[in-house]
C-alpha positions as CSV (number, residue, x, y, z in Angstrom):
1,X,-15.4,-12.0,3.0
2,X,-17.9,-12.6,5.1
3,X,-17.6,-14.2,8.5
4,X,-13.9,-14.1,8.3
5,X,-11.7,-11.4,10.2
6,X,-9.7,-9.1,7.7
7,X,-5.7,-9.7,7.6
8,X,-4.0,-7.0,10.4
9,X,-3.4,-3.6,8.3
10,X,0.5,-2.3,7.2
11,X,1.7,-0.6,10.1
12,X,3.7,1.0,7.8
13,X,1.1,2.2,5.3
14,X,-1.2,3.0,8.1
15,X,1.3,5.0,9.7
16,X,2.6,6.5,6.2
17,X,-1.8,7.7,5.8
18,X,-1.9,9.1,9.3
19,X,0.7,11.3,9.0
20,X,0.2,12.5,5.5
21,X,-3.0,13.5,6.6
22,X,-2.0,15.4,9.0
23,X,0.5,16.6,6.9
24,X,-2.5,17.8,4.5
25,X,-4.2,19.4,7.0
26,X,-1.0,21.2,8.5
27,X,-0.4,22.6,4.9
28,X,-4.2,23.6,4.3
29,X,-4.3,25.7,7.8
30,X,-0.8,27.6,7.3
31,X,-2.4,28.4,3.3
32,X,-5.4,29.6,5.1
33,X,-3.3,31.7,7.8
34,X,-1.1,32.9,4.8
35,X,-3.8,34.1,2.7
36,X,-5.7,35.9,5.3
37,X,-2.2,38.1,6.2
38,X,-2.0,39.2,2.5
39,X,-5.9,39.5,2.1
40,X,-6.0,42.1,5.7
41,X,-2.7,43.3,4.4
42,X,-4.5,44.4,1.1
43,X,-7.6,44.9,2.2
44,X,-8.2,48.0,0.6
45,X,-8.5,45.8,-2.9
46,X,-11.4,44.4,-4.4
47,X,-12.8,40.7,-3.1
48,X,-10.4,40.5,0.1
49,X,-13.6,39.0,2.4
50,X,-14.5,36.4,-0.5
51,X,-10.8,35.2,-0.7
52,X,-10.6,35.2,3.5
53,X,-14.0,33.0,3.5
54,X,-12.9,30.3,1.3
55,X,-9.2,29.6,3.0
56,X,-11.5,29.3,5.9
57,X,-13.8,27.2,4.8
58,X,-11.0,24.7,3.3
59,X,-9.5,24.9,7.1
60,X,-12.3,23.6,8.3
61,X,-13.0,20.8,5.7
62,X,-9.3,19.7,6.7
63,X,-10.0,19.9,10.5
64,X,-13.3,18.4,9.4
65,X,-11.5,15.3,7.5
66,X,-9.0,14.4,10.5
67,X,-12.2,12.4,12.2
68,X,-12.9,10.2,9.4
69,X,-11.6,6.9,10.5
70,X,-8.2,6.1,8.3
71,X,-9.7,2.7,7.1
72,X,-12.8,4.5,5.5
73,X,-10.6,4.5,2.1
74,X,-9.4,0.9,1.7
75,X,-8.6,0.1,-2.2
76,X,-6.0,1.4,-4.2
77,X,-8.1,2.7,-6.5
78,X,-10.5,4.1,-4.1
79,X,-7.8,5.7,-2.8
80,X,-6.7,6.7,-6.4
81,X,-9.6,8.4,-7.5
82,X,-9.7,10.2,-4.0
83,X,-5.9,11.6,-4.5
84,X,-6.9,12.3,-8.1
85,X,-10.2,14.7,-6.5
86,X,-8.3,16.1,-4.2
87,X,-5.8,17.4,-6.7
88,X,-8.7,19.0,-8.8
89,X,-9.8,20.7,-6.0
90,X,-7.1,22.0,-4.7
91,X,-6.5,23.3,-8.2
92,X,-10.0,24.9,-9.1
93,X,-9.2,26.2,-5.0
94,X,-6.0,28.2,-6.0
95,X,-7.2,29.3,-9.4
96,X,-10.2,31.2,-8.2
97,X,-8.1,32.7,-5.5
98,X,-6.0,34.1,-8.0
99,X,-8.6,35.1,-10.2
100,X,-10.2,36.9,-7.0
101,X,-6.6,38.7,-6.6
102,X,-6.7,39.4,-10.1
103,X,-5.4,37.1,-12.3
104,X,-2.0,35.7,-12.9
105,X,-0.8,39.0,-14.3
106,X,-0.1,40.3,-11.0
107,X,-1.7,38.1,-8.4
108,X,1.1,36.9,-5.8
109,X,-0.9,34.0,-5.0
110,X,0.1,32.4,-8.2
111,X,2.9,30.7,-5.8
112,X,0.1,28.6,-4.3
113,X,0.0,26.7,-7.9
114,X,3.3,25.0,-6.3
115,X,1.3,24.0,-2.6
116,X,-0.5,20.7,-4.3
117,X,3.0,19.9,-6.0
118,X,4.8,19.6,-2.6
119,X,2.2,17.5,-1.0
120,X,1.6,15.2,-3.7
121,X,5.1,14.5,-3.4
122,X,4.5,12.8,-0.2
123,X,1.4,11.3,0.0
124,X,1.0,10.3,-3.5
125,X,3.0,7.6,-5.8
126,X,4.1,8.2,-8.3
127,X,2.2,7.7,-10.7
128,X,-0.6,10.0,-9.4
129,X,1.9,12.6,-8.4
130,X,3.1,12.7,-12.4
131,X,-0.7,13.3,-13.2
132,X,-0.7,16.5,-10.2
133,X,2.5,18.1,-11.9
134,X,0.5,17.5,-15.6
135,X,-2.4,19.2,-14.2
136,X,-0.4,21.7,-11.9
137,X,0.8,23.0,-14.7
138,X,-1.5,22.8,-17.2
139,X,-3.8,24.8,-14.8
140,X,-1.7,27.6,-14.9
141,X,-0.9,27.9,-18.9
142,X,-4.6,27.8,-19.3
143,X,-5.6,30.3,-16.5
144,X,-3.5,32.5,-17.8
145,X,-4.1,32.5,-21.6
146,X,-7.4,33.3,-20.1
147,X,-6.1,36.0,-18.2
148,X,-4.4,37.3,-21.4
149,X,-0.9,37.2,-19.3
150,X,2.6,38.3,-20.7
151,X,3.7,35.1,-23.0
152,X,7.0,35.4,-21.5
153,X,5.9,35.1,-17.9
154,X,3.7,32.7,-18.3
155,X,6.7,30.8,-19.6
156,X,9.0,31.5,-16.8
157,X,6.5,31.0,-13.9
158,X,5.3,27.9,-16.0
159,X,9.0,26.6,-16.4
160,X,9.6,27.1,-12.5
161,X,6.6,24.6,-12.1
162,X,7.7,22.2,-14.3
163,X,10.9,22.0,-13.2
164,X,9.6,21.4,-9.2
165,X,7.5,18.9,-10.5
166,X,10.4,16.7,-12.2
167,X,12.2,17.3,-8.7
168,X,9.2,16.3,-6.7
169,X,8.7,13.3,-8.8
170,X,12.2,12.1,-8.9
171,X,11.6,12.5,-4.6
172,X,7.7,10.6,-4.9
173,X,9.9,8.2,-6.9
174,X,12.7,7.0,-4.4
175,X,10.3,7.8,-1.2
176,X,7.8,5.1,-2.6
177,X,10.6,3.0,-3.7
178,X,12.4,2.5,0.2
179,X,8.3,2.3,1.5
180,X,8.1,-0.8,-1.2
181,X,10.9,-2.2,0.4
182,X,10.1,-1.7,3.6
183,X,7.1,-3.3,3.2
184,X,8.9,-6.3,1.4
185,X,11.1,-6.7,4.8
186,X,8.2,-6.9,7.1
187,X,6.2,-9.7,5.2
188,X,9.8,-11.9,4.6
189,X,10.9,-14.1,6.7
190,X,14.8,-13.4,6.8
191,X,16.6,-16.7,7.0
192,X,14.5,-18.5,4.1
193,X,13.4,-15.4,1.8
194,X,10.0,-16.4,1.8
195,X,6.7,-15.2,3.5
196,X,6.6,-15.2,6.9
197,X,3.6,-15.7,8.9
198,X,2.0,-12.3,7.7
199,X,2.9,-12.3,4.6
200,X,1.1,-15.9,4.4
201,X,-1.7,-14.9,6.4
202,X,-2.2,-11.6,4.3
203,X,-2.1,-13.9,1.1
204,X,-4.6,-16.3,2.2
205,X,-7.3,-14.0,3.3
206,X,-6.1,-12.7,0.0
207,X,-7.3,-15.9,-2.1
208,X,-10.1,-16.4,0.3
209,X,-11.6,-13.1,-0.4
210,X,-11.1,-14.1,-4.5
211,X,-12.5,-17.4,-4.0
212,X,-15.5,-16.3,-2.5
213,X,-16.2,-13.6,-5.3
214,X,-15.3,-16.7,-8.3
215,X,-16.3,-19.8,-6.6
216,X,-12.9,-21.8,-6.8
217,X,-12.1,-23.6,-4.5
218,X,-8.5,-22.8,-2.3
219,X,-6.4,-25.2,-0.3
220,X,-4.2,-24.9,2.2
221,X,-1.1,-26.8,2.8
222,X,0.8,-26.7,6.0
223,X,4.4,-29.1,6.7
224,X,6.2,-29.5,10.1
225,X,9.5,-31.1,9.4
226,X,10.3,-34.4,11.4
227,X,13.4,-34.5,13.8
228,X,14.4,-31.2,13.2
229,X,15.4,-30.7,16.9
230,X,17.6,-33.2,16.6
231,X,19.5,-31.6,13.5
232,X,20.2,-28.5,15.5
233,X,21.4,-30.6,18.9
234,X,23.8,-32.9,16.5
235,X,25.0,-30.5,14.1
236,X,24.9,-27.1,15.4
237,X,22.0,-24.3,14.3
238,X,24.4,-23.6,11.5
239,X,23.6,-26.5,10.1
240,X,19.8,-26.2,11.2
241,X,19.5,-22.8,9.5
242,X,21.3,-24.4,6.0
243,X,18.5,-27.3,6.3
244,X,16.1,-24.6,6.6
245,X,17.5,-22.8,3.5
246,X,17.3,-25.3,1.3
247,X,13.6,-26.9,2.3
248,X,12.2,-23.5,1.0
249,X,14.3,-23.7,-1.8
250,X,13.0,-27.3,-2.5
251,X,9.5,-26.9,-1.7
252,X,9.4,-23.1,-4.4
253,X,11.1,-25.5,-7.2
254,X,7.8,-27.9,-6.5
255,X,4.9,-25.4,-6.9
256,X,3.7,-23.2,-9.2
257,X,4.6,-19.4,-9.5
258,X,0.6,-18.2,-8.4
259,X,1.0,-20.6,-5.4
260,X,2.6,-18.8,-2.1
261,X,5.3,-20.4,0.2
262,X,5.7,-19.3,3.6
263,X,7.8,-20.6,7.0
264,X,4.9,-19.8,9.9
265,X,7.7,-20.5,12.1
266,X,10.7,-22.5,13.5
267,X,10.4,-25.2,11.3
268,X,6.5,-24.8,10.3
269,X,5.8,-24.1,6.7
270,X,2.8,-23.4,4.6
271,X,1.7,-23.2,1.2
272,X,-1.5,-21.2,-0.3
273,X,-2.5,-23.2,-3.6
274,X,-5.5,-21.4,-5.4
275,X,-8.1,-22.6,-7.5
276,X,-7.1,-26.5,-6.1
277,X,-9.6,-28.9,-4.9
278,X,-8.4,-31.1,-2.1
279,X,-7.6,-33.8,-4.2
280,X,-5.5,-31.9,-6.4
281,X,-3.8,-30.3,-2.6
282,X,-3.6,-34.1,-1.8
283,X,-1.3,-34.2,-4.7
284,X,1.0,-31.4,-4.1
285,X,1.8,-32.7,-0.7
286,X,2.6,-36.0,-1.9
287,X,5.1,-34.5,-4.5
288,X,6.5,-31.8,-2.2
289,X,7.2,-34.7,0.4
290,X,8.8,-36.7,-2.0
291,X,11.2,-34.1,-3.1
292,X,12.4,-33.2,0.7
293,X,13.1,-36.9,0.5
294,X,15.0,-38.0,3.5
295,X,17.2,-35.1,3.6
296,X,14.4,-33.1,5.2
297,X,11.0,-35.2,6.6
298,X,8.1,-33.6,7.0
299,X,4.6,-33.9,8.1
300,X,1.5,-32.4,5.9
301,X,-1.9,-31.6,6.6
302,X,-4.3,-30.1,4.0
303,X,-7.7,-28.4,4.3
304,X,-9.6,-26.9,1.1
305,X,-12.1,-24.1,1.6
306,X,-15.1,-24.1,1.0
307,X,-15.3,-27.8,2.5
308,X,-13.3,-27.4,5.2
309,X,-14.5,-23.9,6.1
310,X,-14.3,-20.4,4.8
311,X,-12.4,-18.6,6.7
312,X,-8.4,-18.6,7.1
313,X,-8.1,-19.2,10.8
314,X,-10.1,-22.7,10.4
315,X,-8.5,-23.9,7.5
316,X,-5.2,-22.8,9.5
317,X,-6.8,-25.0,12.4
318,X,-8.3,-27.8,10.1
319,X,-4.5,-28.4,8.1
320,X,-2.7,-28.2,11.8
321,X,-5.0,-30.7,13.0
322,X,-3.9,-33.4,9.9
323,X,-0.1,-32.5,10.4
324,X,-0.1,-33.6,13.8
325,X,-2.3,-36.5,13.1
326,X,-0.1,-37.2,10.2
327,X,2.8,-37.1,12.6
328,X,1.6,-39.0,15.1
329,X,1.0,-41.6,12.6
330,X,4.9,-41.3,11.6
């Protein structure tokens, strides 16, 4: 989006890359030390230099890899179709090797059909660690019809792969599933259940970034509830925290499920409503103060990009502006 600052990346993700990239590159080098001890071991067999060069060479390329900056990659799918490269490679890698050592028959780098399997457990989901085992495997059967390999040792060594794969997938599976999670916790707030700041703030730049590709306009809602110090000194924070509890739950039932609710703190909330004009905003607030009633008062200010500015720190500064007018008018 241009002119506007991108939303602070997932520590968590961030962190999860870094290391399985290092990871990666740990694996390649120990591959390339292992295959150079069994090439000088054998050395007295055919093609020991070529198999010693191209471990090598893939050493490098990982060493080579570590100083590309981390946010190079930045889509899913970009990130997809690089996992999905990767694997190919890797694969076409450890098949040559073993056609160097000859063939499946009696190479004992066949075992290396199992490296891309282990680290597509960790750093892919998994989805695209389902789609390694398929190819994993199916990279050997073929290889080694080529080959013209024992049919019953193709089916063993074949079996032993596709039974790592189901384990490795079952351990992609529930690794992704606690990083899901994890990243659910860090975006919600956890007194209310909804957004908190940076899950808000991610989902704005979000809609911004949409808007500005379609056209539609986005608004911006932001409430500061009236008196709400004087709740907490009267009745307790107990009582402050329930008040809390149910303005989130009042102000979800009033907006629609593509809409995002989020407490920006203490008793600050915000809504993102996309594709609304500001008179359309105008209305939302209206509604969503009527329905806090006199249980809960609050304050609203709105601002609408493009009209009120582009970018989600002014429309953050544009709506705060209102409330406080708005409350000053109260």
């Amino acid at each position: 989006m241009a002119g506007s600052r991108p939303p602070s990346p997932d520590p968590i993700d961030d962190r999860f890359r870094r290391h399985s990239r290092l990871i990666g590159s740990g694996v390649t080098l120990a591959v390339a030390l292992y295959v150079t001890i069994y090439a000088s071991w054998t050395w007295e067999r055919p093609h020991r230099a070529a198999l010693v060069a191209i471990v090598l060479g893939g050493a490098v390329a990982s060493l080579a890899l570590l100083a590309i900056p981390i946010d190079v990659v930045t889509t899913r799918l970009r990130r997809s179709v690089l996992a999905l490269a990767w694997t190919a490679l890797a694969l076409t890698v450890v098949t040559v090797l073993v056609a160097l050592d000859g063939g499946t028959t009696g190479s004992a780098l066949a075992t290396l059909y199992f490296v891309p399997l282990l680290f597509a457990t960790l750093a892919f989901p998994p989805g695209l660690m389902a789609v390694c085992s398929v190819g994993a495997v199916a990279t050997y059967v073929v290889a080694s019809i080529v080959d013209g390999a024992d049919g019953a040792a193709t089916f063993a060594f074949a079996s032993a792969l596709t039974t790592s794969s189901g384990v490795c997938a079952a351990l992609s599976w529930a690794q992704h599933r606690q990083r899901d999670a994890l990243a659910r916790l860090s975006r919600a707030d956890p007194l209310t259940g909804c957004l908190n700041r940076r899950g808000l703030e991610e989902r704005l730049h979000a809609e911004l970034a949409r808007a500005q590709r379609s056209g539609r306009p986005v608004s911006l809602v932001v409430l500061d509830l009236d008196r709400f110090k004087a709740v907490n000194d009267r009745e307790g924070h107990a009582a402050g925290d329930a008040r809390l509890r149910w303005t989130v739950e009042c102000l979800a039932a009033g907006i629609r499920p593509s809409d995002a609710l989020g407490r920006l703190g203490g008793d600050e909330f915000a809504v993102v409503l996309p594709e609304t004009p500001a008179a359309r905003a105008e209305q939302v607030a209206a509604r969503l103060s009527q329905a806090l009633g006199e249980r809960s008062p609050a304050s609203f200010g709105v601002a609408t990009s493009p009209d009120d500015g582009r970018e989600a720190e002014r429309l953050m500064v544009c709506a705060d502006q209102r409330l406080y007018a708005a409350k000053a008018r109260r």
